[in-house]
N, C-alpha and C positions, 0 to 999 in steps of 0.2 A: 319395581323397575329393574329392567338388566344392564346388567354391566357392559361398559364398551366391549371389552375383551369378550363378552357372549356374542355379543352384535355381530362384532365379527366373525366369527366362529358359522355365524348363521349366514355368510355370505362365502364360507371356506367351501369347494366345491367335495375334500375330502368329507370335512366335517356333516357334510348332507349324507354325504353317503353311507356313513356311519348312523347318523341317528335315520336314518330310510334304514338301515340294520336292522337298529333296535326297536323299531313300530315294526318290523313283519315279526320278529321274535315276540315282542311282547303279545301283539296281535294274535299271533299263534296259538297263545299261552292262556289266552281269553276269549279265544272263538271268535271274533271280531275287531275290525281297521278300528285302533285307537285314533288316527289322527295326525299330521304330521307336527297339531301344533303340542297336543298331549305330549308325544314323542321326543319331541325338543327341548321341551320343560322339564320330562323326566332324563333326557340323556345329558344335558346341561346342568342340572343337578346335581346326577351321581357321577359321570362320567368325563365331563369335558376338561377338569383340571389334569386328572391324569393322561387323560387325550393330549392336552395343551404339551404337558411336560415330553411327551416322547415324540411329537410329531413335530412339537415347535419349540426346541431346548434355547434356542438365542432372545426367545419372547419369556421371558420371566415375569413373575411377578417379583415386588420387590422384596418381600417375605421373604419368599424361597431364593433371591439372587443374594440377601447379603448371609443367609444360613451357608450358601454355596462360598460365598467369598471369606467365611470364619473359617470353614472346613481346610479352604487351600492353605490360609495364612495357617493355619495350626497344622495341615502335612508339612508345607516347607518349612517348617521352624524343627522338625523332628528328624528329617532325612538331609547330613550335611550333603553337598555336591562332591564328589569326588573325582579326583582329578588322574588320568593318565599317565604311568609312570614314563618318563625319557626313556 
């Protein structure tokens, strides 16, 4: 079964366009139209997380938001603020 966040992804007008990419590349590559739903399966696979991350940064998963939220508490705990001399 797929994940919502695939679902959607398969209703994302970018994200078609993308894996419509990767079925004429792959297609290419094999002499023959893999399919859009092959295409989907293999771009959702290998591809959509990274996809997610740079196209859609506010839509996290919660893995990668609380890795993101250790990173920041551990820069601001290392860089005082510094203040403007009068």
């Amino acid at each position: 079964m797929m994940s919502n966040s695939k679902e959607k992804l398969l209703k994302n007008k970018k994200a078609v366009e993308e894996i419509n990419r990767h079925r004429w590349i792959e297609s290419e590559k094999i002499g023959h139209d893999i399919g859009f739903e092959t295409a989907s399966g293999d771009w959702l696979e290998k591809f959509s997380s990274a996809w997610m991350q740079y196209h859609m940064p506010n839509r996290k998963t919660s893995a990668s938001s609380s890795k993101s939220a250790k990173r920041k508490t551990a820069t601001s705990a290392k860089t005082p603020k510094q203040t403007k001399p009068s």
